[in-house]
Every structure is written in structure tokens, then in C-alpha cells.
N, C-alpha and C positions, 0 to 999 in steps of 0.2 A: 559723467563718471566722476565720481568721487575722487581725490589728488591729492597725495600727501605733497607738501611745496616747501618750498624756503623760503620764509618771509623777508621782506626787508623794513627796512626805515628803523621804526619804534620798535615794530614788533618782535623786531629780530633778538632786542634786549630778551624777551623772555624765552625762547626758543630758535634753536637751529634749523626745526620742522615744524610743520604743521599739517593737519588735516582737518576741514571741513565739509562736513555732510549735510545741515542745515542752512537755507540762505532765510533771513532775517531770524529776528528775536521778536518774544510776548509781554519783555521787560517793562519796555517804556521809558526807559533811562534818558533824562533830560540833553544827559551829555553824550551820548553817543556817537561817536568818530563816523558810525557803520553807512549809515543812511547820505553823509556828504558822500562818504567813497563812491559807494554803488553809482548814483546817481549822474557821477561822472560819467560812467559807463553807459549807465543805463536812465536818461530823466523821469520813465512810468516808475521807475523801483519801489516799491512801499515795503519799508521795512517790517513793519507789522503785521504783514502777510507771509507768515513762517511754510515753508515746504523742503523736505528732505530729498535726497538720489543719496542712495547707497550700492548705486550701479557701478559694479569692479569691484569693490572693496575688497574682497578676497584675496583678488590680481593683484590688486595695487597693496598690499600688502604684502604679500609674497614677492612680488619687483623689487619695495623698498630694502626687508631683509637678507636680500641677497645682493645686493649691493655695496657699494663703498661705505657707504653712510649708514646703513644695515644698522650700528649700534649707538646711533645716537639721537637724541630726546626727537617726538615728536609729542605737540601740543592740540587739546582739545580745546576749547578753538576759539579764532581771533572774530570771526564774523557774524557768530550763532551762539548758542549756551547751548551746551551736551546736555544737559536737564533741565530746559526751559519748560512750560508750560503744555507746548506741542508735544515735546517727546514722550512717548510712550512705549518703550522699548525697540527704539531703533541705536540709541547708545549701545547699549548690551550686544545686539549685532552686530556694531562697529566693535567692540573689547572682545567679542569671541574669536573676530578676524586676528585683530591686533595681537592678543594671546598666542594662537596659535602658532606664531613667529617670532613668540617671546619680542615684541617691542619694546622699546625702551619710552613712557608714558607720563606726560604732565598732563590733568587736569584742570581745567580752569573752570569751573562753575560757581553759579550764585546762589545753588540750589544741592548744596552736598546733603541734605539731609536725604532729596531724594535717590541720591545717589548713593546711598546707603540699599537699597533695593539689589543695589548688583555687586556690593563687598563680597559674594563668594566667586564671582569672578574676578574682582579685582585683587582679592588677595594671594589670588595665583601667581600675579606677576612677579617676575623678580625683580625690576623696575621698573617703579610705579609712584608718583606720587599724587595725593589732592589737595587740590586746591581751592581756593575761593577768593572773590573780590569784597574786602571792607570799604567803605564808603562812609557810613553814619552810624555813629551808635543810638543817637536818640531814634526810637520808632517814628515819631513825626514826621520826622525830616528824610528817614527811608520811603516812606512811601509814599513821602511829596516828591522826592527824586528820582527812585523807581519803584514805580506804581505797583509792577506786574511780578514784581521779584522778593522773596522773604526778606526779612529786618535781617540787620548786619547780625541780632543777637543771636537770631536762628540760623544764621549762617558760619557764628559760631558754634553752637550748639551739636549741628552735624559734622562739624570737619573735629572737634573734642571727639566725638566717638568714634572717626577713622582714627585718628591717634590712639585712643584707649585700645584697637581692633588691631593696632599695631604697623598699620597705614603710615608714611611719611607723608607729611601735609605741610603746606607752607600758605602764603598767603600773598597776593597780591593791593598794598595800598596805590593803589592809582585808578580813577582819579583823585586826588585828595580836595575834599568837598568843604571840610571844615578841620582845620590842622588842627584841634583841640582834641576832640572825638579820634581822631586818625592816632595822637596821641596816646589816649586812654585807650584804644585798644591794641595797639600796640604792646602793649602793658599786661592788657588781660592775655592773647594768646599767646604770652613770652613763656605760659606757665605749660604750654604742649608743643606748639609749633615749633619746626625744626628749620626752618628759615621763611625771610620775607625779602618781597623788592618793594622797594618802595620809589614813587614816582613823584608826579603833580598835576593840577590839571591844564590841558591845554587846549586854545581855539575855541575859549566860551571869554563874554563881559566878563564872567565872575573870577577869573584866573589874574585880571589886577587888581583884584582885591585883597590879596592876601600877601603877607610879606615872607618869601619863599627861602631866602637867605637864612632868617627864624628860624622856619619848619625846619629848616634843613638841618641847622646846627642843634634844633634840640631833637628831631628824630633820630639822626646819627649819636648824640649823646646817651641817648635814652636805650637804643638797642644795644651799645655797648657795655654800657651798664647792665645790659638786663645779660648780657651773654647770647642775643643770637645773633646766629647767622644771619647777614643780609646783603645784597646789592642796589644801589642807589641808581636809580637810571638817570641817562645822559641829560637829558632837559628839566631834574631838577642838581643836578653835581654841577652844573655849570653857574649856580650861585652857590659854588663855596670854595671860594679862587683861597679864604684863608682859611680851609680845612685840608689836613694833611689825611686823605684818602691812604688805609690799607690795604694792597694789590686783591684780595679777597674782594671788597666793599667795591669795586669798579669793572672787574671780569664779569663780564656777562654770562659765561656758560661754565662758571665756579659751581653754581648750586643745580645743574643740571644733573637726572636723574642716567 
């Protein structure tokens, strides 16, 4: 049965709720958290073997809104992409539930273009917003990193035209792959996006590579100058012991819908 939940640890940074309907992704992403988790649980897991249960969802929608919690964010989703490559209309079944109970809706996909497919349900909501993960700007290096998933530019591409549709859209930088790139776009979506969080990457060799103190003081520079919104998550704020943080820029659930 499908479950809306409360995450913890990291995830909880980006949402108070979640639901997940998809177990694995068709990404391929180098860095993926997903695959150590599961395997904990489960050592056959192969992430790459994607399968949905939208068994309850209805229920389990109808539970949540009538509850305490009733009007507060739930996120699409930490374990699967809502528009991954499998999906073929079982998102829209999940947003016709979620709808019905006017939920309160984060996004999180890699693939908002094709999530443009169901903007006449999602422009129903009254809270609602999309999302996406940057990662690379260069094409190269996206589809050296994730194979199965569109370039960051078509990633921008689609979450521009939920903004133009009138869509609140923000963006997730985490993992940060290459702080330059993360940089520069930063920069290009400052000119729609309505906020970002920004992260770092963790539990790969390639995370001491990069000097995270840097990144940190010139992304916080950079989106302040540009004017947006944004929140710094915990495991990269904890280098910048000499940056005097804005109660905004460190709330976690400041930019929740």
C-alpha cells in the first residue's frame, strides 16, 4: 500500500512528508543514495528494476487530509522519480488522488518536461509546486553521470515553461557534481525560479574533491545577489562556521508549499 510518511535524517531537509509509489529508478545516477539504503533491508534489491503499487492511494489520501498534518507539504519523492522513464501515467493517478483533497504538493523530478503532460491537473492545485534536480550543465558530463535522465538544460527547459504556465518551481542543487556548473546555473534559473536548496555531495571518493567552504561562500553570494530565495542544507552550512546565516537561508520548511 502506498504511504504517505515522514522522512527523516537528510530528507527531512526538503519535506515534512512524503509519498512514494515507485520502488527503484531508470536513471542510472552514479551517485545514488537509493540502492545502499534498500539493500540494507533487502541484499537482492536492484535498483534498476523499477515497479509501482498504488494500492490505497485514494485512502491514504483521504487519512492524510483529515488529519493533524492535513495541510502540510507532501513530496514526490525521495526513492523513485514521478516521471521516470517507467511512468506512464500512474503520476496523474497519484495527483487526481492528491487533488481531490486539495493536498499541499512538492515535486521533485528530473524529467519536468514530461511532466508537462499533466499541467491541467496540476494547475488545479492550490498548493503546488515543481521541481527539479541540477546536477551538470555541460551535456557530457549529464549523461556520463546520469545516463537514463534528460540534460540539466532540458531540465531546465521544462520547469521555464511550468513557470511561464504560472507553476511555482524551485530547484534542487544536490548533489553538487561540479561547483562551477552548479554556479552558472544557478544564475540562468534566478531569471524564473522562485527558490532553490542547495546542498553537496555526500558518501562518494569524489566529495574530497572539491573545496566545499568555496562553494558555499560563493553560492550563498551569488544567490543573494541574484535575489532568490533559498535554503542551505545542514551538511553543506556546517562549512561556513564564518558565514553569518539569514533565519530564512537555514529553516527548513521556510519554502514549503
Amino acid at each position: 500500500m502506498s504511504k504517505i510518511y515522514e522522512p527523516k535524517g537528510k530528507a527531512r531537509e526538503y519535506s515534512p512528508f512524503a509519498l512514494y509509489y515507485f520502488k527503484g529508478c531508470d536513471h542510472g545516477c552514479f551517485y545514488c543514495y537509493v540502492p545502499r539504503i534498500m539493500k540494507t533491508f533487502n541484499p537482492d534489491y536492484v535498483h534498476s528494476e523499477v515497479s509501482c503499487s498504488l494500492s490505497g492511494i485514494q485512502k491514504e489520501c483521504e487519512r492524510f487530509r483529515k488529519s493533524k498534518n492535513g495541510e502540510k507539504q507532501i513530496l514526490l519523492s525521495f526513492t523513485g522519480d514521478p516521471y521516470c522513464g517507467y511512468e506512464n501515467g500512474q503520476t496523474r493517478e497519484v495527483l487526481s488522488a492528491l487533488l481531490e483533497n486539495q493536498c499541499h504538493i512538492a515535486i521533485l523530478t528530473k524529467n519536468p518536461m514530461k511532466a508537462l503532460r499533466d499541467l491541467d491537473l496540476i494547475s488545479k492545485f492550490e498548493n503546488i509546486k515543481m521541481g527539479t534536480t541540477l546536477t551538470c550543465l555541460d551535456d557530457s558530463d549529464s549523461k556520463k553521470c546520469e545516463p537514463g535522465a534528460p540534460t540539466g538544460i532540458e531540465r531546465i527547459e521544462g520547469l521555464k515553461l511550468f513557470s511561464e504556465c504560472g507553476i511555482k518551481t524551485w530547484v534542487s542543487f544536490e548533489p553538487v557534481l561540479y561547483p562551477e556548473q552548479t554556479l552558472k546555473m544557478i544564475e540562468i534559473v534566478s531569471e524564473f525560479i522562485d527558490h532553490i536548496k542547495i546542498g553537496k555531495l555526500n558518501n562518494h571518493p569524489r566529495e574530497k574533491e572539491i573545496d566545499w567552504k568555496a562553494f558555499l561562500m560563493d553560492a550563498v553570494k551569488l544567490s543573494r545577489n541574484l535575489g532568490l530565495k533559498f535554503y542551505v542544507k545542514n551538511d553543506l552550512a556546517r562549512f561556513g562556521n564564518e558565514l553569518m546565516f539569514k533565519y530564512p537561508e537555514r529553516e527548513q520548511d521556510y519554502l514549503n508549499v
